[in-house]
KOLKE-422009 format. One record per residue (C-alpha): residue number from 1; residue in three letters; z, x, y. Coordinates in steps of 0.001 Angstrom, whole numbers. Each point is the difference from the previous one (the first is absolute). Example, Ala and Ser with C-alpha at 12.3 -4.5 7.8 and 13.67 -1.06 7.14 Angstrom:
BEGIN
[1,"ALA",[7800,12300,-4500]]
[2,"SER",[-660,1370,3440]]
***
This chain:
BEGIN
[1,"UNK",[0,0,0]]
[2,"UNK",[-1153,1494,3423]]
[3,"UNK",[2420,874,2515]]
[4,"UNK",[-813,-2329,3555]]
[5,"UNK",[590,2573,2902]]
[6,"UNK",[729,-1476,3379]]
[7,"UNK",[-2337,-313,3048]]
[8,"UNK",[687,3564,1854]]
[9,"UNK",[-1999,2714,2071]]
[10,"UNK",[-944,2804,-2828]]
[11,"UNK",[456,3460,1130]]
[12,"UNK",[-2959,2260,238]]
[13,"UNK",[-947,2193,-3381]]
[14,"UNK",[399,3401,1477]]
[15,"UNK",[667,1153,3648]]
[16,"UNK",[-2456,3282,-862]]
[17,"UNK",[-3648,651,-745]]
[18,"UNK",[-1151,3561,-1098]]
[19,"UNK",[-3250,1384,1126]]
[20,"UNK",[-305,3191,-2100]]
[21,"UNK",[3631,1688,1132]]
[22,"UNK",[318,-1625,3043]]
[23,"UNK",[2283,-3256,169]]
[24,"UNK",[-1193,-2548,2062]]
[25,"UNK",[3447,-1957,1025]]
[26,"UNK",[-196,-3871,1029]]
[27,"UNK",[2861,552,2052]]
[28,"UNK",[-1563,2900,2583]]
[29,"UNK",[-3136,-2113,-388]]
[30,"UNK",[1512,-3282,1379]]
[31,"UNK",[1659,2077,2777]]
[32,"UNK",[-3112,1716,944]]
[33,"UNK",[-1966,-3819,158]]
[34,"UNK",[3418,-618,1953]]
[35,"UNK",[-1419,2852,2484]]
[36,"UNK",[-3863,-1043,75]]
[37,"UNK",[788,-3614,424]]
[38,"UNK",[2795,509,3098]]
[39,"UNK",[-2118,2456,1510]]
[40,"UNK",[-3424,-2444,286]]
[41,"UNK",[2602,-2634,1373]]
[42,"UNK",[1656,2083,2479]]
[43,"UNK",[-3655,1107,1256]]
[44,"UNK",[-932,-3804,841]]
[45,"UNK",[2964,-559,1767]]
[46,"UNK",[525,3315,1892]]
[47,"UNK",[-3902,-1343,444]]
[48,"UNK",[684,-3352,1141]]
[49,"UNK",[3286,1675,2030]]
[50,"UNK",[-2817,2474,2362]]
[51,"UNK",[374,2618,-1936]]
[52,"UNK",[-1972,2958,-1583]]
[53,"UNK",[-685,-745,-3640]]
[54,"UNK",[-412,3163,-1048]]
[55,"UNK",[3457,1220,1511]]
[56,"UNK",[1824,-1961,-2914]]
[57,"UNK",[-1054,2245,-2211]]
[58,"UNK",[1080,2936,1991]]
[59,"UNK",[3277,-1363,-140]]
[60,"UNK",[608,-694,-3979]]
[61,"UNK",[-1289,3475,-330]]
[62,"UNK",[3472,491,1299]]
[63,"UNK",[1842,-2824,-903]]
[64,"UNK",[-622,-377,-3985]]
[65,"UNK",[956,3943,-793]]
[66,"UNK",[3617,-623,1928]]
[67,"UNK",[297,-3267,-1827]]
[68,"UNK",[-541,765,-3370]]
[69,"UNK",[2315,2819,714]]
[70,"UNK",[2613,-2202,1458]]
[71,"UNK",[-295,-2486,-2544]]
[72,"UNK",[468,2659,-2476]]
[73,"UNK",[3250,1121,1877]]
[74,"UNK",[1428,-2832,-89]]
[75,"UNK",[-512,-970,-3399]]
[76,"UNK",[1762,3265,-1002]]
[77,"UNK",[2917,-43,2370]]
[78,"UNK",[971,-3297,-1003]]
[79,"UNK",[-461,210,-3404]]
[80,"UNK",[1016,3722,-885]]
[81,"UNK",[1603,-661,-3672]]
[82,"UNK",[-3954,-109,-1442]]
[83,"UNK",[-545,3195,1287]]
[84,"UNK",[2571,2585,361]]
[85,"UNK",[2984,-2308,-1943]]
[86,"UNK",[830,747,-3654]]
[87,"UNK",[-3301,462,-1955]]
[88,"UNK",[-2123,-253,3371]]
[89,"UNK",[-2993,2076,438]]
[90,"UNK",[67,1285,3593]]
[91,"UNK",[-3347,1264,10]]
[92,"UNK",[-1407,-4233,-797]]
[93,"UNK",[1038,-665,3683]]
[94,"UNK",[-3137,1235,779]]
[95,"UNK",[-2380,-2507,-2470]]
[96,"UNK",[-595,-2417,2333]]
[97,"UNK",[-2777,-1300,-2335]]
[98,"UNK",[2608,-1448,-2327]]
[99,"UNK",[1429,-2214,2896]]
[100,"UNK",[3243,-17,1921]]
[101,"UNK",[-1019,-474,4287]]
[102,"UNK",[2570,-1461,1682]]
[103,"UNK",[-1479,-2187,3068]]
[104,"UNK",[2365,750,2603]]
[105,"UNK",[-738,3770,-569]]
[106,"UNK",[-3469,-1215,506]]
[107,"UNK",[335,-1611,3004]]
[108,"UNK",[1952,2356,1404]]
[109,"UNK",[-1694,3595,-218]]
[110,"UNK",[-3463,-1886,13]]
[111,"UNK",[856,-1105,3644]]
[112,"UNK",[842,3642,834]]
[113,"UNK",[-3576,1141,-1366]]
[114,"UNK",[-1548,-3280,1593]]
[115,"UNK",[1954,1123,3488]]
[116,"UNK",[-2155,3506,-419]]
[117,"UNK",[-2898,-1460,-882]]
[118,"UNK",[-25,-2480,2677]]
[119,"UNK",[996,2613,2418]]
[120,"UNK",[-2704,2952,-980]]
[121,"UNK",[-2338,-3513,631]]
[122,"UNK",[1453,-656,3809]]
[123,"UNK",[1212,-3418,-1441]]
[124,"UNK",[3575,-1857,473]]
[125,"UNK",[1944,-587,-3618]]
[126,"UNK",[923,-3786,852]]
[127,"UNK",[-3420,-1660,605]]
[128,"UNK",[-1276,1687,-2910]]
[129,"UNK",[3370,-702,-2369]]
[130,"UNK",[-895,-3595,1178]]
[131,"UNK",[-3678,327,-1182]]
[132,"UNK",[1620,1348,-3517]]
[133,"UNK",[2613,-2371,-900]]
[134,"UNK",[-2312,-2731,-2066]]
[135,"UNK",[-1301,2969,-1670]]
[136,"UNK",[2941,1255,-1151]]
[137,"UNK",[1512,-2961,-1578]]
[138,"UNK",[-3817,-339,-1995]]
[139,"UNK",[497,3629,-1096]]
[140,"UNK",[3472,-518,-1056]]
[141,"UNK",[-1361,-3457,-2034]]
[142,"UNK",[-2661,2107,-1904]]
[143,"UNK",[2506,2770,-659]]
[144,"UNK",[2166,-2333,-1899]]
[145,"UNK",[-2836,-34,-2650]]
[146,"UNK",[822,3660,-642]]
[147,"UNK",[3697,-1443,-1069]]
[148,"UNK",[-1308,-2326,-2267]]
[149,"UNK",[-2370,2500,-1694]]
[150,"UNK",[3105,1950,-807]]
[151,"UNK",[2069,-2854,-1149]]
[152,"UNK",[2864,1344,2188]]
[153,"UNK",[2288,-2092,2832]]
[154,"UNK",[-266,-3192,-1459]]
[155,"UNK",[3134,-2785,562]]
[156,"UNK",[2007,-940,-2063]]
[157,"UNK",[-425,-2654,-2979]]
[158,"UNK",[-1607,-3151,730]]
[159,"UNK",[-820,-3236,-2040]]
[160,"UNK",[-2555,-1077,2681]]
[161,"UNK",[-3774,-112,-818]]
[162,"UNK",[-1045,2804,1810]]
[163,"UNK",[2737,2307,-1412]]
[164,"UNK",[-1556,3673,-701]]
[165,"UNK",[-321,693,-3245]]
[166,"UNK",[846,3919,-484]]
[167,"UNK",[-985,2267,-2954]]
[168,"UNK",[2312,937,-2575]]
[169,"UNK",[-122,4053,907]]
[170,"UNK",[1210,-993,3878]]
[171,"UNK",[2084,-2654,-861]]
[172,"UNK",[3695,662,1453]]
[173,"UNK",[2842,816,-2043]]
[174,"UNK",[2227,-3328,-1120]]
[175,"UNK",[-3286,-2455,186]]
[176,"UNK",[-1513,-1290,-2992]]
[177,"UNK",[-3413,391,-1037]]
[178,"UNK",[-2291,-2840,1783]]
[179,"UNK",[2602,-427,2825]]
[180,"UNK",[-1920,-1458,3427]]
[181,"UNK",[1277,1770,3261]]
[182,"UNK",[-846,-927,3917]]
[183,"UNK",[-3470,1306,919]]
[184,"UNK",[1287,1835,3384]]
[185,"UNK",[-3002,1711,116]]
[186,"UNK",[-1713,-3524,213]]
[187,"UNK",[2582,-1477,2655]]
[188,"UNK",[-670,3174,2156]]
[189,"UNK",[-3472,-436,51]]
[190,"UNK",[213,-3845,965]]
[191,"UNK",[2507,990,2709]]
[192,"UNK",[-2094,2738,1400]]
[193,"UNK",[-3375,-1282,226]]
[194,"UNK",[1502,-3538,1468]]
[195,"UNK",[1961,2264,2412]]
[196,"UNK",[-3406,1372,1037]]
[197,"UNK",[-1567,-2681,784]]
[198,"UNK",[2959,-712,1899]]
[199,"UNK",[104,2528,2098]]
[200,"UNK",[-3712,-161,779]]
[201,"UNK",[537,-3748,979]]
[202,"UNK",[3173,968,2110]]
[203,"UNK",[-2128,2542,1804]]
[204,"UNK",[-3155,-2369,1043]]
[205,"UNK",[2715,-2623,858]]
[206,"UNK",[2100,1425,2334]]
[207,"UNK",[-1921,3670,957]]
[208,"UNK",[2702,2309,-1585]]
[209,"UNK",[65,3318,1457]]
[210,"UNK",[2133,2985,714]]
[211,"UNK",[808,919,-3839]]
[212,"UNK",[1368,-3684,-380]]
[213,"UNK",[-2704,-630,-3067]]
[214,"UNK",[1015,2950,-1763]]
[215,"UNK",[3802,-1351,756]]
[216,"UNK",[-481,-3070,-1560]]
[217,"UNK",[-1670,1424,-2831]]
[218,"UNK",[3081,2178,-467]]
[219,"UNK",[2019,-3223,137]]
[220,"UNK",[-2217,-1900,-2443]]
[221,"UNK",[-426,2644,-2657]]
[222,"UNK",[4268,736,129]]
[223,"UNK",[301,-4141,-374]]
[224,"UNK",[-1780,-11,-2869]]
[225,"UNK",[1280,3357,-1520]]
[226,"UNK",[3608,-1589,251]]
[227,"UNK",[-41,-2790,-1924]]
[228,"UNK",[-2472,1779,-2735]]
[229,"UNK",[1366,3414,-376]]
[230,"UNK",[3366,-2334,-1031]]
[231,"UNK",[-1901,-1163,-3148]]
[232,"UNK",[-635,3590,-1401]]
[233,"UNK",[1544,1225,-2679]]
[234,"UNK",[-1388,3620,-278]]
[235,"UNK",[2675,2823,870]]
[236,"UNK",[895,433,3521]]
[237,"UNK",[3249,1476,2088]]
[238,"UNK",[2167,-2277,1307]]
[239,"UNK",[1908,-806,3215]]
[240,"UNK",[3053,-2139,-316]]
[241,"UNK",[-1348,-1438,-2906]]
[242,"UNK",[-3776,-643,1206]]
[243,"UNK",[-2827,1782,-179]]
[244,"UNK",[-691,2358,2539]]
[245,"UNK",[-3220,-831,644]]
[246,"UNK",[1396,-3567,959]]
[247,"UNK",[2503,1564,2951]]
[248,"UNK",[-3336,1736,1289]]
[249,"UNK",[-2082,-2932,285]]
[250,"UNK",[2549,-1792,1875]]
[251,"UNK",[841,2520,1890]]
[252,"UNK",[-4005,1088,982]]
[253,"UNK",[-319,-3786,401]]
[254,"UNK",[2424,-610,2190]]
[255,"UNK",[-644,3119,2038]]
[256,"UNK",[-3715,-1187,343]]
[257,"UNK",[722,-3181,701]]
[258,"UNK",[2332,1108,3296]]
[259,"UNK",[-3183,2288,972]]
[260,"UNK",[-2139,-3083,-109]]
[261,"UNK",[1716,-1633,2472]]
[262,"UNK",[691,2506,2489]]
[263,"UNK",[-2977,1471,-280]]
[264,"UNK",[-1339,-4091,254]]
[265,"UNK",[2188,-58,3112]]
[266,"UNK",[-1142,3298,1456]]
[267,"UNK",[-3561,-676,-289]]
[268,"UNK",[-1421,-3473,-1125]]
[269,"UNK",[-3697,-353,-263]]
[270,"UNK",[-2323,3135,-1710]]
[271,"UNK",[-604,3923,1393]]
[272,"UNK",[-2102,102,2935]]
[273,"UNK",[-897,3336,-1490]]
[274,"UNK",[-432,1957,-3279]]
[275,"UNK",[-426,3443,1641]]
[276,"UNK",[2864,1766,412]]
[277,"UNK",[-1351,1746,3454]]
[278,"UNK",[-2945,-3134,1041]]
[279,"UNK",[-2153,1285,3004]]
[280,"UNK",[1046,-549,3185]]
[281,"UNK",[-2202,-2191,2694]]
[282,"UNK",[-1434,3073,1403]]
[283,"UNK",[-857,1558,-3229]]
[284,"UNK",[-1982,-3239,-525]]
[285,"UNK",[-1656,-135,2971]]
[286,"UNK",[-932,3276,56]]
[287,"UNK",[-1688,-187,-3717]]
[288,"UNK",[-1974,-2992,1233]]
[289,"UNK",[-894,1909,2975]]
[290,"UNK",[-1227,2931,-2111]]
[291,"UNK",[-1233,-2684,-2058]]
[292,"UNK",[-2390,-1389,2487]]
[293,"UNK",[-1496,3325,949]]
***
């Protein structure tokens, strides 16, 4: 007599794909579409914003190094035990093909290396943070793919029809074979793309400017991270009892949501500008005068 198995999301075969002795990783590939897709956004509406195209590129040259890097910081510092506890192989800290980027790392040391990029380029950070927002939270959607790939930081079990089925090799200790968990990569993905087209809406609507976009990005993204990063069940350092990656996104979120409004207060309506030194009067009139000759 066959064995009925529930409705559920399978998990994906195998996360890696040989060709010859070269692994080909879904994870790095969904980050890289992450990349390709937030940059072609982030052109339209630096575009659509007046400004040079081509500059966005001369600012992720920047910005993607310093947040891969960040992301890998993170990841480390706040979860050491996997790499330099008991067992630990210090040296894996480095593989950031087998996953592990923590997002606030991200966000963080990107911004530096978008602040130099957008510098070297004679353009102000804000305007241009407000072009990127949407395209982050995209990114971040299509790099939760990478998670699923990897059958890795999944919720806990769930009875519910769309409950993740995970393979016996990555199943968590103390779980039975066949046990459902919370697709949190799924939930994530949801959030963040509907957070997108939030942001995009908020920004025709009401003609966000002055970094308040990339604000209320910040303030969507931690919203959602909250109440999902409280469903996990992979390992994690803890705070008072909750996970510490729960004190950061209400913290961050809170923090961001306080720079919304003052900066909302400061300067309502969009940049005037996205030059960091525009021309002055004279310098236009005298390039239409040289102009005309």
């Amino acid at each position: 007599m066959s064995t009925v198995l529930p409705l559920a999301i399978p998990s994906p075969s195998q996360g890696v794909w040989h060709l010859g002795p070269f692994p080909v990783r879904a994870y790095a590939i969904a980050i890289l579409i992450g990349i390709v897709v937030a940059v072609v956004i982030t052109r339209r509406r630096w575009a659509e914003r007046g400004g040079d195209p081509d500059t966005v590129l001369d600012i992720v040259f920047w910005a993607v190094p310093f947040g891969i890097v960040g992301g890998r910081l993170y990841h480390v510092v706040s979860s050491p035990q996997a790499y330099f506890g008991e067992g630990g192989e210090p040296l894996r800290a480095l593989y950031v093909w087998e996953g592990g980027l923590g997002i606030w790392g991200a966000i963080a040391l990107g911004a530096v290396g978008a602040w130099i990029g957008a510098r070297r380029n004679g353009v102000r950070l804000a305007p241009f943070a407000d072009a990127l927002a949407p395209a982050l939270l995209v990114a971040q959607a299509i790099g939760r793919l990478g998670n699923w790939f990897n059958q890795e930081l999944f919720g806990g079990p769930t009875t519910l029809p769309w409950g993740l089925r995970i393979d016996d090799a990555h199943l968590p200790a103390g779980f039975e074979s066949g046990t459902l968990f919370h697709p949190t990569f799924l939930y994530e993905i949801v959030w963040n793309l509907a957070g997108a087209a939030l942001l995009v809406w908020a920004d025709r609507r009401f003609r966000l400017g002055y970094g308040r976009v990339f604000w209320l990005y910040v303030v969507v993204y931690t919203t959602g991270r909250l109440w999902i990063e409280m469903l996990r069940i992979d390992p994690a350092n803890d705070i008072l009892g909750v996970r510490l990656n729960v004190w950061t996104s209400l913290i961050v979120g809170l923090g961001a949501l306080v720079a919304f409004v003052v900066v909302g207060r400061r300067h309502p309506g969009r940049d005037t500008t996205l030059l960091r030194e525009p021309p002055t009067v004279q310098d236009d009139e005298e390039s239409t005068s040289t102009t005309a000759r």
